[in-house]
C-alpha positions in Angstrom: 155.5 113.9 5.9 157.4 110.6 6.0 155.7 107.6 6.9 156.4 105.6 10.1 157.9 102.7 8.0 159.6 104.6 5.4 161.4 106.7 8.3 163.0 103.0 9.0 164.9 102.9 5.7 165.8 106.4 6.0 167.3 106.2 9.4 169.5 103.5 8.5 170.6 105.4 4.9 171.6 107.8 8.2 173.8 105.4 9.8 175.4 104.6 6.3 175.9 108.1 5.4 176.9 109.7 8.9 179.6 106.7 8.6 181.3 107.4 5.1 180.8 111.3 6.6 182.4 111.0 9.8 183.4 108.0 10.7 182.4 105.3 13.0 182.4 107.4 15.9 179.9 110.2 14.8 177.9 107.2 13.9 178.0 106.5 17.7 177.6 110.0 18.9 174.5 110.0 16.6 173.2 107.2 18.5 173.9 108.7 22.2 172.5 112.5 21.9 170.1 112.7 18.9 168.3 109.4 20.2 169.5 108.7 23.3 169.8 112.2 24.9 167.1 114.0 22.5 164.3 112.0 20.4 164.3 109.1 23.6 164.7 111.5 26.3 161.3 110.8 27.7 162.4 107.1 28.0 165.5 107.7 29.3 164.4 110.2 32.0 161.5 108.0 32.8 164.2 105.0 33.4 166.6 107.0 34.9 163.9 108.0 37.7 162.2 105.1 37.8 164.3 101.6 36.9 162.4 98.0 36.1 159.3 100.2 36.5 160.1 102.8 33.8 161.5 100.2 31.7 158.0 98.2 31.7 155.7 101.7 31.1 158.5 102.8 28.1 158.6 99.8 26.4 155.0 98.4 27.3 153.5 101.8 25.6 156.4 101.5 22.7 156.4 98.3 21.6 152.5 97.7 21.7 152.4 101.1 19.3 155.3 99.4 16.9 154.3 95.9 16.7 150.6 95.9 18.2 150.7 92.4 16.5 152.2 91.0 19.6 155.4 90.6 18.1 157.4 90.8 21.3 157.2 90.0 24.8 158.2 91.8 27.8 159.3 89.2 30.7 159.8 91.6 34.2 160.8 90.0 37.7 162.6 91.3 40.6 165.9 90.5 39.3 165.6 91.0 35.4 163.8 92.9 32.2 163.3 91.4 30.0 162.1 91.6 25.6 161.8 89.2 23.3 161.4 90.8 20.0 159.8 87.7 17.7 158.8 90.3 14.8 161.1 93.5 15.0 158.8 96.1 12.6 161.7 98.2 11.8 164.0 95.3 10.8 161.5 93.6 9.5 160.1 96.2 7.0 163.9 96.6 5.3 164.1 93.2 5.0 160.6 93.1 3.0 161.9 96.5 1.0 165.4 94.8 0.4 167.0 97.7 2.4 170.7 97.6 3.8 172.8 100.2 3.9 174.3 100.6 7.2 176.2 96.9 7.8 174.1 96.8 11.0 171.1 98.5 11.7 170.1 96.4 14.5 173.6 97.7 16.3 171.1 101.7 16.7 169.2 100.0 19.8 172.5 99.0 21.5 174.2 102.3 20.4 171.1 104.7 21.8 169.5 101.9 24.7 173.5 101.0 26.0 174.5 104.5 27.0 171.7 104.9 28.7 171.2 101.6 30.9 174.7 102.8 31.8 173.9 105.8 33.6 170.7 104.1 34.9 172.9 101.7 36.7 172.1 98.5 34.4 174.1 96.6 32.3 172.4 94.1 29.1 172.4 90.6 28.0 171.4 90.7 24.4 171.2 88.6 21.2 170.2 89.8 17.6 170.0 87.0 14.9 169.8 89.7 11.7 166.3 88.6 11.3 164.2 91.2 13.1 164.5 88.5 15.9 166.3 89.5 19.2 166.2 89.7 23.1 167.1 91.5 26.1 167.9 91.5 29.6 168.9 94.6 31.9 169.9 93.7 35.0 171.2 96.1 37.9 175.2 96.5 37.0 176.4 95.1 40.5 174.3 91.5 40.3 175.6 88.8 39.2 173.6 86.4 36.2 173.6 87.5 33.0 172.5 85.2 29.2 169.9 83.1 31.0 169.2 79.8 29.4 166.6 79.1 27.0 163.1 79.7 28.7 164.7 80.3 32.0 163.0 84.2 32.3 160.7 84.2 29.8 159.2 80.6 29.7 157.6 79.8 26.2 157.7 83.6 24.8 161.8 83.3 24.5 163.1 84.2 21.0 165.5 81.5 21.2 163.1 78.8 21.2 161.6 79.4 18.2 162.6 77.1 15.5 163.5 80.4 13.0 166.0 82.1 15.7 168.6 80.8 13.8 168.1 79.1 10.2 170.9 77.5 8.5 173.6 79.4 8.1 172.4 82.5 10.0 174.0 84.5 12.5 173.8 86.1 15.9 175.4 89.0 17.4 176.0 89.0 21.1 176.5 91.2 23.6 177.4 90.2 27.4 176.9 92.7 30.3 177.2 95.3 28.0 176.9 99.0 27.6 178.2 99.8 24.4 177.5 98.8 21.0 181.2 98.0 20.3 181.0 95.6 22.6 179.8 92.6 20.8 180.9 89.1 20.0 180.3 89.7 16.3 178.1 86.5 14.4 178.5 83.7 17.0 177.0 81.3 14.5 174.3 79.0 15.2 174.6 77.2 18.7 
């Protein structure tokens, strides 16, 4: 049996090879039905039925098995969900293992979470710096907002304050009311 950590560099040596395979796009259909519609079901059915609140049970039970260091923080209010991942454990173990094969792993949680905020009704704010550092915000598709500022939802837990979001020379990826991973603003650069 594969190990919970291992199955992280093997899922993106998955990504690589479905790629040179198939193509982008099977890389994409990978993402929608064997996580989105199949291994994540339970999440997506739970948010599908049940919005902000199925979001909050998915991803409190998730993350706090994933990363019960406290490495992220989940930020609901009426208007907004939001995470702030300060310690991705996925990301974080290929970079400790010098792993990177796929050109972006982090681009799986868009590819798999997108497609389903869509048929949930929701649309995302999100930033990933590369670094196992990111953050989220699904909002209902028909509100307005979107990319709050700096501490604005999440107060002192937001990623963005920390003084490693974005070292020298590092990047971020962004995505603005999105629903698809090919949506991004590829490496905005440091702001």
């Amino acid at each position: 049996m594969i190990g919970c950590y291992d199955f992280c560099g093997h899922y993106e040596w998955t990504f690589d090879w479905l790629e040179r395979e198939g193509g982008h796009e099977l890389v994409r259909d990978y993402w929608d039905e064997a996580i989105n519609h199949d291994s994540q079901r339970h999440a997506r059915d739970l948010i599908l039925r049940e919005g902000f609140a199925g979001m909050a049970k998915y991803w409190g039970h998730t993350l706090a098995e994933e990363s019960p260091e406290l490495g992220f923080a989940i930020t609901p209010t009426p208007e907004v969900f939001r995470i702030d991942m300060h310690d991705c454990p996925s990301k974080g173990f290929l970079l400790r293992n010098g792993l990177e094969n796929y050109h972006d792993y982090c681009d799986h949680c868009m590819g798999w979470i997108g497609p389903m905020m869509r048929e949930a009704g929701f649309v995302i704010d999100h930033e990933h710096n590369h670094l196992g550092r990111c953050w989220w915000e699904m909002r209902k598709a028909d509100t307005t907002g979107g990319h709050a500022p700096p501490g604005s939802v999440a107060g002192a837990k937001d990623v963005r304050l920390r003084p490693d979001w974005l070292p020298s020379g590092a990047q971020v990826d962004q995505y603005v009311k999105a629903t698809d991973p090919d949506t991004k603003q590829e490496s905005a650069g440091p702001r």
